[in-house]
C-alpha positions as CSV (number, residue, x, y, z in Angstrom):
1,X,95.8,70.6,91.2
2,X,97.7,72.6,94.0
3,X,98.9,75.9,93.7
4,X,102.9,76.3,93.7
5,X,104.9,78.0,96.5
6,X,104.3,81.4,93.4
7,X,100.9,81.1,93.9
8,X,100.5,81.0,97.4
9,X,102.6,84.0,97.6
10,X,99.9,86.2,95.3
11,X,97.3,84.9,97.0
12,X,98.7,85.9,100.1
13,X,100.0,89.4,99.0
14,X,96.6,90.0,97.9
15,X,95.4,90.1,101.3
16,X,97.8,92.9,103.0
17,X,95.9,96.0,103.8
18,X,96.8,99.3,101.6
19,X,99.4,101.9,103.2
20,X,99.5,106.1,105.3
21,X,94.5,119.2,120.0
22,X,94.1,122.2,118.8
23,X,92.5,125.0,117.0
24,X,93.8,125.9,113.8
25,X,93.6,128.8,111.1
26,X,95.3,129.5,108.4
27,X,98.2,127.5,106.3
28,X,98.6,124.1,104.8
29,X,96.5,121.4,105.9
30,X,98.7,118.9,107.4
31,X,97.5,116.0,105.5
32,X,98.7,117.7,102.3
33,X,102.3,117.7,104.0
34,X,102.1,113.6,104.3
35,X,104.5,111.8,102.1
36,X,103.7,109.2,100.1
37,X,102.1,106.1,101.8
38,X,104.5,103.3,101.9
39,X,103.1,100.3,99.8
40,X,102.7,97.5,102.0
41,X,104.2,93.6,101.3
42,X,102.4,90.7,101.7
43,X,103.6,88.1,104.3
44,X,103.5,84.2,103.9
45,X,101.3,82.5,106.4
46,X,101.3,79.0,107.8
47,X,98.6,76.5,107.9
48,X,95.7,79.4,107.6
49,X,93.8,80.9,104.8
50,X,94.9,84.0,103.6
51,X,92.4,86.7,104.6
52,X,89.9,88.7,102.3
53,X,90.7,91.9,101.3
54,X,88.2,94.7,102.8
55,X,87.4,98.0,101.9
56,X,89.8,100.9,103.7
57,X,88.8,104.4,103.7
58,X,92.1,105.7,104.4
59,X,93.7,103.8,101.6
60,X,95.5,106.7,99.8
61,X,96.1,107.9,103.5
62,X,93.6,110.4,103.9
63,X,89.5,111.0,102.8
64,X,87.8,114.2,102.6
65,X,83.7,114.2,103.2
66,X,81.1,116.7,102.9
67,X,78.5,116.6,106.4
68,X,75.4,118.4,106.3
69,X,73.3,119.2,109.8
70,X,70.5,121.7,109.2
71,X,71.7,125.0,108.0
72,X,75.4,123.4,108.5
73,X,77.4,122.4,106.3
74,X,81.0,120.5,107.1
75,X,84.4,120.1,105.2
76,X,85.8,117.3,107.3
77,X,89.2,115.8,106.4
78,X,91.0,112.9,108.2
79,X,94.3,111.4,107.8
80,X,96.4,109.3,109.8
81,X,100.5,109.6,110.2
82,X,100.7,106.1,110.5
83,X,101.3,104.3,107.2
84,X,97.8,101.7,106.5
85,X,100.5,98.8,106.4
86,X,101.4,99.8,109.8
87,X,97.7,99.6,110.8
88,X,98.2,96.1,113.0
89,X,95.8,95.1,115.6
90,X,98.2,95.5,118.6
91,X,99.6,99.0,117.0
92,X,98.6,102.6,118.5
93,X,96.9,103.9,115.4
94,X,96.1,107.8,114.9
95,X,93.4,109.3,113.0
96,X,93.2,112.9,112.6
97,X,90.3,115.1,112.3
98,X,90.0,118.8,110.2
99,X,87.1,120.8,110.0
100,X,85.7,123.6,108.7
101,X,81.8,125.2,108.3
102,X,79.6,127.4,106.7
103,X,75.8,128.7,107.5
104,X,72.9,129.2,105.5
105,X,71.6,131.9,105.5
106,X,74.8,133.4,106.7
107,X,73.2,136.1,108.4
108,X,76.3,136.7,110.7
109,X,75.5,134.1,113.1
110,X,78.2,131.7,114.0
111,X,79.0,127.9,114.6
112,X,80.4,126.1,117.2
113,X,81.6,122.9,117.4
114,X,80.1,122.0,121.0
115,X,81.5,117.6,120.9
116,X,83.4,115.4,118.6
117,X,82.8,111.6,119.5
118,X,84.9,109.0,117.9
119,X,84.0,105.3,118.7
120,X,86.0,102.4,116.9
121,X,84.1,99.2,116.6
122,X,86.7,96.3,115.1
123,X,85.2,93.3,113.1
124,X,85.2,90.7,110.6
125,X,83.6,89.2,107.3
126,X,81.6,87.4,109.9
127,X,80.9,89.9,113.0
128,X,81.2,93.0,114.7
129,X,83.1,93.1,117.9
130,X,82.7,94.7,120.9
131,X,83.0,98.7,120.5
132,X,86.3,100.2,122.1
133,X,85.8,102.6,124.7
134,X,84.2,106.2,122.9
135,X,86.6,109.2,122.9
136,X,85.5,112.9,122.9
137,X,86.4,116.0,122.6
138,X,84.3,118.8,124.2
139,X,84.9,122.4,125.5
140,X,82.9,124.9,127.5
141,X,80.0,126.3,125.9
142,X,79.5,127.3,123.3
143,X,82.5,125.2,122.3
144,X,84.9,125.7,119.5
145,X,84.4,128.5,116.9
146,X,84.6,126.5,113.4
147,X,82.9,129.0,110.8
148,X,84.8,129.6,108.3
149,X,88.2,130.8,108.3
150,X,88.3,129.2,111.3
151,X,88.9,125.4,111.6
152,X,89.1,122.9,114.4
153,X,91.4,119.8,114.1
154,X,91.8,117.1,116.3
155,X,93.6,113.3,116.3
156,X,92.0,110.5,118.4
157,X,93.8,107.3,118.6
158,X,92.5,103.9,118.3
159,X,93.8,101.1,120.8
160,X,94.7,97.2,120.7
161,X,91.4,95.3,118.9
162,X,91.1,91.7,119.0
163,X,93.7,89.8,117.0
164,X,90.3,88.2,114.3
165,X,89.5,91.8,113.7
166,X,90.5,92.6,109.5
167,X,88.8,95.9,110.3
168,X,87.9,99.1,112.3
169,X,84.4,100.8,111.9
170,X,85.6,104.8,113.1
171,X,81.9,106.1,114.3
172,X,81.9,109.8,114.4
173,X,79.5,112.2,115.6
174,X,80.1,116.2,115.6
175,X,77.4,118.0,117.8
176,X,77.0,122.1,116.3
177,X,75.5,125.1,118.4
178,X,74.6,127.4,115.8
179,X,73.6,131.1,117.0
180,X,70.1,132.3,116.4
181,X,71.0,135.7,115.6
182,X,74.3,137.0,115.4
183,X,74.0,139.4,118.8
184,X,72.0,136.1,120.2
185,X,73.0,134.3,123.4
186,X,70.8,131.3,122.2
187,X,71.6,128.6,120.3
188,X,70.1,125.8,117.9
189,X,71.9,122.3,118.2
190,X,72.6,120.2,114.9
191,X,74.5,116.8,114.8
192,X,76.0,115.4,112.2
193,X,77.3,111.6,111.6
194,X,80.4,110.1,109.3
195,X,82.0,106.9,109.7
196,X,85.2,105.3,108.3
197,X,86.0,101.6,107.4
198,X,89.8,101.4,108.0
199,X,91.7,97.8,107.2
200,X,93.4,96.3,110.0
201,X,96.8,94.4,108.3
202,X,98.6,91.0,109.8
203,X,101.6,91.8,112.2
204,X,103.2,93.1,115.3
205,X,102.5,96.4,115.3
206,X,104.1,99.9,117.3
207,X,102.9,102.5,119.5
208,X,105.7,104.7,117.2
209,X,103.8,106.9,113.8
């Protein structure tokens, strides 16, 4: 028996995605300034199956993760300004980075953040596509002081993905230079890895946030 024009409408609402350079310091972390993520409505579709729902990271509009690398150890939050339901394939979608480190034994010794590298890889249920072009952020050495109080925070942007992508694979890698000693001009490197599965929602999306 066919589904009514009701039905076709839940299944198709159940397939929307879920909606939201600089040193910094002290104060509020932006993303707990973010208002509430706009819920986003389904959209009827013509002639095509309505597509799976996938997992989304960012769902609530913002993720917090604990990174370990050697005697390092990361609080890194990210958060985008644009709303998930505005996540489209063609849209200009920001992703914001925060981070902040500690050091055992602290000894006095500090950590630098030497290279952040995001790299978004869009896909499918059915495949990965071809990686978008990697994006990093690096300074001179020793790079950027992130030891507790001190934070780094950063937003990357991902670009147009192909119109069958229902998702974005965020690849991150942070490379560290942690002091030897704390009068020491030598350094040991540690890297750590995270990665983000963001939904990618049915639309004609903006370069606006």
């Amino acid at each position: 028996m066919g589904l009514g024009v009701r039905g076709i409408r839940l299944l198709v609402g159940m397939s929307a995605g879920a909606g939201v350079l600089a040193m910094a310091g002290c104060g509020s972390p932006p993303w707990a300034q973010s208002t509430a993520v706009p819920t986003p409505t389904g959209s009827e579709t013509t002639g095509s199956a309505p597509r799976q729902p996938v997992p989304n990271d960012l769902s609530t509009g913002s993720t917090q993760r604990s990174l370990t690398a050697g005697a390092v150890a990361a609080q890194v939050d990210y958060w985008s300004e644009l709303g998930m339901n505005r996540w489209t394939a063609t849209a200009l979608k920001p992703v914001s980075v925060s981070m902040v480190t500690t050091v055992t034994p602290d000894d006095g010794q500090k950590v630098y953040l030497e290279r952040a590298t995001m790299t978004a890889v869009p896909g499918n249920a059915d495949e990965s596509l071809s990686p978008l072009p990697s994006q990093t952020d690096e300074t001179s050495a020793p790079g950027y002081l992130v030891l507790s109080p001190y934070s780094y925070s950063q937003t990357f942007t991902v670009g147009e993905v192909p119109p069958e992508a229902t998702f974005v694979a965020l690849l991150f890698t942070f490379e560290y230079l942690v002091q030897t000693t704390p009068t020491s001009d030598e350094y040991a490197k540690q890297t750590a890895t995270d990665s983000l599965t963001v939904a990618i929602v049915e639309g004609t999306g903006t370069s606006g946030g």
